[in-house]
C-alpha positions as CSV (number, residue, x, y, z in Angstrom):
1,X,-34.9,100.5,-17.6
2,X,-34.9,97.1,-15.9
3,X,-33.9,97.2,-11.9
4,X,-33.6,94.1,-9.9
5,X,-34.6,93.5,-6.3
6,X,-32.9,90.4,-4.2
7,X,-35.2,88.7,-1.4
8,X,-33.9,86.7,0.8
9,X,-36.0,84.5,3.1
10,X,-34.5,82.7,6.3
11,X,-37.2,80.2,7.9
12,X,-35.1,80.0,11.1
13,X,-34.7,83.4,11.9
14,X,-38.3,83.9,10.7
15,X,-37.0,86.8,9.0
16,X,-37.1,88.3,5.0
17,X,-34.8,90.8,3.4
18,X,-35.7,92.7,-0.1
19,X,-32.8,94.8,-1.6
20,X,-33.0,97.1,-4.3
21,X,-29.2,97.4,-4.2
22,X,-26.2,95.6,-2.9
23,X,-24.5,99.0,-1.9
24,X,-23.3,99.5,1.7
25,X,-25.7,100.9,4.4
26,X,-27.3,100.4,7.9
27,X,-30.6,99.6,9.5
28,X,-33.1,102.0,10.8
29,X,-36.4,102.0,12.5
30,X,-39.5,102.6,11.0
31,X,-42.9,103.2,12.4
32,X,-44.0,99.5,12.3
33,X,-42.0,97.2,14.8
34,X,-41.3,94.1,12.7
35,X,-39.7,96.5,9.5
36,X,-36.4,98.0,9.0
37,X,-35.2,100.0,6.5
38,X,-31.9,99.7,4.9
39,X,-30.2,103.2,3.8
40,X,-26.9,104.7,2.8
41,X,-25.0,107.5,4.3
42,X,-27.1,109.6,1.7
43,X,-30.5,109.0,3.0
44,X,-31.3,106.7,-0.3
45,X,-33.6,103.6,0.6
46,X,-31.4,100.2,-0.2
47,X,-34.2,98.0,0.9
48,X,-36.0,96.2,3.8
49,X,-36.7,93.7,6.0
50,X,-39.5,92.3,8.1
51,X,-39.2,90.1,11.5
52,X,-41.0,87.5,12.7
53,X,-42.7,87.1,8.8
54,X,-44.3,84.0,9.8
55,X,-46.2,85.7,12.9
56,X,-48.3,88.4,10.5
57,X,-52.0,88.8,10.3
58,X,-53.0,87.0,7.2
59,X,-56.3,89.0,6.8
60,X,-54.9,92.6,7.0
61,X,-51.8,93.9,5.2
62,X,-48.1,95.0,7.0
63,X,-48.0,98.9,6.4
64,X,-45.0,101.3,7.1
65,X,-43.9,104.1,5.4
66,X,-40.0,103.9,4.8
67,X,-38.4,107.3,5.5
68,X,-34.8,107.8,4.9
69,X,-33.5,110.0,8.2
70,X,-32.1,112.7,5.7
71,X,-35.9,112.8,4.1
72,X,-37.8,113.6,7.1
């Protein structure tokens, strides 16, 4: 089965968004500075995004591992 993912990109705010659903949620921390992770009330990952996109190493990869608070 198919699932969609929206990204959205905003060159002024130098800042990208990728959902894998529209539900409700909130941001929280991860272990990398620049991501957030979306989540619902559940714990399920929604998405994420990254700050400063434009500002990233282009030799070595962005890694962080998304944790939902009710999965750690």
């Amino acid at each position: 089965m198919a699932q969609s993912v929206k990204i959205w990109f905003d060159p002024e705010a130098d800042f990208l968004e990728v959902l894998f659903s529209d539900a409700p949620g909130h941001l929280c921390e991860t272990d990398h500075d620049a991501i957030m992770e979306r989540v619902d009330n559940q714990g399920n990952i929604l998405g994420f995004s990254v700050l400063n996109v434009s500002k990233l190493s282009k030799e070595k990869p962005l890694y962080a591992q998304l944790i939902a608070p009710n999965a750690a």
